[in-house]
Steps between C-alpha positions, in 0.01 A plus 500: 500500500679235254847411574629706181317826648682418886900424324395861289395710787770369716758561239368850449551567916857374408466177626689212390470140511821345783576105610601581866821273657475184625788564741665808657724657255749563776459283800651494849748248503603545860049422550459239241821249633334466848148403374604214285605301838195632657252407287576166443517471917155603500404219212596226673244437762247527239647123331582671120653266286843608425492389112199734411441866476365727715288853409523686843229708521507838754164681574538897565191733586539628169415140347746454223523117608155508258726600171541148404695629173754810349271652249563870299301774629466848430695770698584838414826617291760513791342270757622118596210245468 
């Protein structure tokens, strides 16, 4: 199926085209304050440079460390990407 017939059938279903969040629309401060310190204690042994950088990558079982980028997607009318 082309592309066109996909974007018509999905918008038929009621499906729309979303750009999920890069961040957490609300997020913990009381969690997010301790991990700064921690993270960069666990950085040091491995010799980072402190003028560059760093992407910190996490693996999960559900493999999301493989999205390399935030792309649209389809969901349906009422769900989050």
């Amino acid at each position: 199926m082309s592309r066109w017939g996909v974007s018509y059938w999905l918008k038929k279903v009621g499906a729309r085209c979303k750009k999920p969040r890069r961040k957490h629309r609300d997020p913990d401060p009381e969690e997010v304050e301790p991990f700064k310190p921690e993270i960069v204690l666990r950085l040091m042994p491995l010799d980072v440079p402190v003028d560059k950088r760093v992407r910190v990558w996490i693996q999960d079982e559900h493999r999301y460390g493989l999205i390399s980028s935030v792309r649209r997607c389809w969901t349906l009318k009422g769900h989050r990407p």
